[in-house]
Structures are given as C-alpha cells and as structure tokens.
C-alpha positions as CSV (number, residue, x, y, z in Angstrom):
1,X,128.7,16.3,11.4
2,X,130.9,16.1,14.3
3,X,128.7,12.5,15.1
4,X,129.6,11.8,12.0
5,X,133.6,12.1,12.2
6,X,133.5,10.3,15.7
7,X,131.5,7.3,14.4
8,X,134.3,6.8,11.1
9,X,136.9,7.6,13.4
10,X,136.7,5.0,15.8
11,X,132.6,3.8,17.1
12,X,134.0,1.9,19.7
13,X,136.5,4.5,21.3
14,X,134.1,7.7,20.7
15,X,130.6,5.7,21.4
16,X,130.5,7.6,24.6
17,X,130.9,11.0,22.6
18,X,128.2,9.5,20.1
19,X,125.7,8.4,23.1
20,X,125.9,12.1,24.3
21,X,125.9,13.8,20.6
22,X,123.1,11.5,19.7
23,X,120.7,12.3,21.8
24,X,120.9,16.0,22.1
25,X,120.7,16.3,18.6
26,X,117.3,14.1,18.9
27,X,116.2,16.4,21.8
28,X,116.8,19.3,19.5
29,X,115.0,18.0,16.4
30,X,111.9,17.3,18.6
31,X,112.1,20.6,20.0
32,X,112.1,22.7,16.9
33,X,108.9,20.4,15.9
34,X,107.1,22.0,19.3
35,X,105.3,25.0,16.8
36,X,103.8,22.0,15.2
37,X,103.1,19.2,18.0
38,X,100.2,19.6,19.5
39,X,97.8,16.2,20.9
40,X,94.8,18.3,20.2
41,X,92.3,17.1,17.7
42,X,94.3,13.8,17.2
43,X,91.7,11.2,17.6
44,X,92.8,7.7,19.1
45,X,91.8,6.2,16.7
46,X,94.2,7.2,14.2
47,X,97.1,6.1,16.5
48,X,95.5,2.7,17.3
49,X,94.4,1.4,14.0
50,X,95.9,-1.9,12.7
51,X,98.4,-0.3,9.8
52,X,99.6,2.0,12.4
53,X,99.7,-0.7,15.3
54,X,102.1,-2.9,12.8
55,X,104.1,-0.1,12.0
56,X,105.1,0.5,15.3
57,X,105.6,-2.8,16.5
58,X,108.1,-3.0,13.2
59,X,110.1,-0.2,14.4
60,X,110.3,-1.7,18.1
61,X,111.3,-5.0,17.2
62,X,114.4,-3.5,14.9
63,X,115.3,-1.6,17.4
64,X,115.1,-4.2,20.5
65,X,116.7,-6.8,17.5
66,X,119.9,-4.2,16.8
67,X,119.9,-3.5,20.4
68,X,120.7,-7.1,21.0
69,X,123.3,-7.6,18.2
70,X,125.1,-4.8,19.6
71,X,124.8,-5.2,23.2
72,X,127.6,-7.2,23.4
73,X,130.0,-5.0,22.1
74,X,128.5,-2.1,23.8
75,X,128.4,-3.4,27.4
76,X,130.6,-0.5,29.2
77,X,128.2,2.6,27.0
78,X,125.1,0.3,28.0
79,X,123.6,4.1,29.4
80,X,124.6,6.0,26.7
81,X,122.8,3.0,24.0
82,X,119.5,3.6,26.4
83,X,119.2,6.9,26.3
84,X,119.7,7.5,22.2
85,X,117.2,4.7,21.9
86,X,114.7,6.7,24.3
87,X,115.5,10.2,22.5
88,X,115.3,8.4,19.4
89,X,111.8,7.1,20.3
90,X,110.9,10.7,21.4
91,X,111.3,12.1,18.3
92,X,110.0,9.3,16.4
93,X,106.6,10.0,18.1
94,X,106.6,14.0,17.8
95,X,107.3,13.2,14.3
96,X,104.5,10.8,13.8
97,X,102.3,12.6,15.7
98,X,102.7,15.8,13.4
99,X,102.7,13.6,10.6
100,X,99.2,12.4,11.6
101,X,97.5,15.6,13.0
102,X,97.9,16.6,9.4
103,X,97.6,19.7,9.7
104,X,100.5,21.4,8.2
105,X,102.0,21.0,4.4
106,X,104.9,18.9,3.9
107,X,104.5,16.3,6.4
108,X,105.5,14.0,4.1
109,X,108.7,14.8,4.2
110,X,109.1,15.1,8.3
111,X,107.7,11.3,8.1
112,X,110.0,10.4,5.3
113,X,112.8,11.9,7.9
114,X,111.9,9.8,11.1
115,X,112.0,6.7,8.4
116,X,115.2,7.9,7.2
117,X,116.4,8.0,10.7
118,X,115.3,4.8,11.7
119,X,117.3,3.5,8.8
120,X,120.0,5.3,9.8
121,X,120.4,4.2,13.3
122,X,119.6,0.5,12.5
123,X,122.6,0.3,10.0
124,X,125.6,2.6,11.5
125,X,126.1,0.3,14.3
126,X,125.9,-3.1,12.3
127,X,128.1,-1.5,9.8
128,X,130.6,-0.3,12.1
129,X,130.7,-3.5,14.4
130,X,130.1,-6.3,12.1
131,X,129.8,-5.1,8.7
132,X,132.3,-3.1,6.9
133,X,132.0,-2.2,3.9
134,X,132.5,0.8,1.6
135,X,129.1,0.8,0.2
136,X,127.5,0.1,3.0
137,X,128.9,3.7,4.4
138,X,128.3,5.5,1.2
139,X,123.8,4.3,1.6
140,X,124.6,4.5,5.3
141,X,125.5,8.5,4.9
142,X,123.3,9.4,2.1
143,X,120.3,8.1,3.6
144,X,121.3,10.4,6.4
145,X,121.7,13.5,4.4
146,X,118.4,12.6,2.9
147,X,116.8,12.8,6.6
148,X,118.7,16.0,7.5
149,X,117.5,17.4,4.0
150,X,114.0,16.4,4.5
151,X,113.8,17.5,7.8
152,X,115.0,20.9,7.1
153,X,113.0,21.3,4.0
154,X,109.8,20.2,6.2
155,X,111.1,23.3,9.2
156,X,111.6,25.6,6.2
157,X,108.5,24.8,3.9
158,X,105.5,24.1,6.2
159,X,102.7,26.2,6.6
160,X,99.3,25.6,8.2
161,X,96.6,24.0,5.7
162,X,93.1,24.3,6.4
163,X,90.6,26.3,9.1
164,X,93.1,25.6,11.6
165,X,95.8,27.8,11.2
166,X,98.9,27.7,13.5
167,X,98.9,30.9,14.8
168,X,94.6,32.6,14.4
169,X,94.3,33.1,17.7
170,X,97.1,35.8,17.9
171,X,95.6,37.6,14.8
C-alpha cells in the first residue's frame, strides 16, 4: 500500500522509495513460499520442456523490452530498477517452481499471482511515464489486488495433496 501511494504520488520523485519497497516486498513473498519450495522431486524435465522454455523466454523479453523503454527516464535509480527486476525474477521462480512440484492444493492461484504480477510491473511504469490514463490505473490496480488476493488465498488455503505430505516426517 505504501508502494502504492508513492508510485500515484509522484514515480519519478519516490522511484528510489519504490526500488527499495519493491523488492523487500518480493523478498518477503518468496520467503513465506519457503514451507512449500523445495527442488526435490522436480524433474528437469518439466522445467526444460518447449511450453515452459517459451514461457520464460516471453516473460524475459517483456521485461528486458520495458526495461529499455524505461531506462531512459530512470537513469539516476538505474540500481534500484536492477534489483526489483532480480527480486522480481526470484519470486517468479519460487513461484513457478511450487507451481510445478505440484504438490500442494491451490497452486493455481500462486501461478495466477506471479502472472498477475508480471502484469503488474510491465504496466505501472509505462503508465506512469508514458501513458496516463485513468483506466489504465483503475486495470493497473485491480490486477494487483487480484495478485495480492490470490496470493494470500493460496498462503491461507494450501494443504499438501497426495503421499507426500508437507510435514510426515515430524508425525
């Protein structure tokens, strides 16, 4: 929330608060996923499949591609645009790699808030720099309060599914 006001106050001005805000949220998020990240019993080969491959490769090149657009307005927070781009990644990939582990309920809805995220941070700096418009905000924020509801709901609702429960070897 407090992101939130410094990015409609002024993006420019408060980028610096944002670049530090940003990223410790991301930090955050990816730690409260550590009950449910785990690289065990993730087989390669569901990371380096060709859907999978392409999806990743989409995600970098909007990122690199907004990165550029915004680069020149950003050239004195350079640091603070690399490192939300690098926690941004980090919790991209705990997410995914929950997500594809599958093996928890609700997933689904932690993948559906990494998307929403990635939305999220691709549009808040063209809308803010180049593009304003009241609409744009209005799909800007609810797509965010979709990604904060969905992550939440996934933190709140998840449970082990199948053999492999989260916590058997402490019972």
């Amino acid at each position: 929330m407090i992101n939130d006001v410094f990015v409609l106050s002024d993006f420019d001005r408060f980028f610096r608060y944002v670049g530090i805000l940003l990223p410790l949220y991301y930090i955050l998020c990816s730690y409260l996923l550590k009950p449910y990240f785990s690289l065990k019993g993730l087989r390669y080969l569901d990371i380096f499949n060709l859907p999978t491959l392409i999806g990743i490769l989409l995600v970098v090149y909007v990122t690199i591609s907004v990165f550029n657009l915004v680069m020149p307005s950003l050239e004195d927070s350079m640091g603070f645009a690399v490192l939300i781009i690098i926690t941004l990644f980090i919790y991209l990939g705990v997410c995914f790699i929950v997500y594809l582990r599958n093996q928890f309920s609700h997933t689904n809805y932690l993948l559906l808030a990494a998307i929403c995220c990635i939305l999220v941070n691709a549009l808040v700096p063209i809308q803010e720099l180049y593009y304003d418009n009241p609409l744009f905000t209005a799909v800007i924020y609810s797509v965010d309060i979709v990604a904060m509801f969905f992550y939440l709901k996934f933190l709140i609702c998840t449970e082990p599914e199948g053999e492999d429960k989260l916590f058997s070897d402490y019972l």
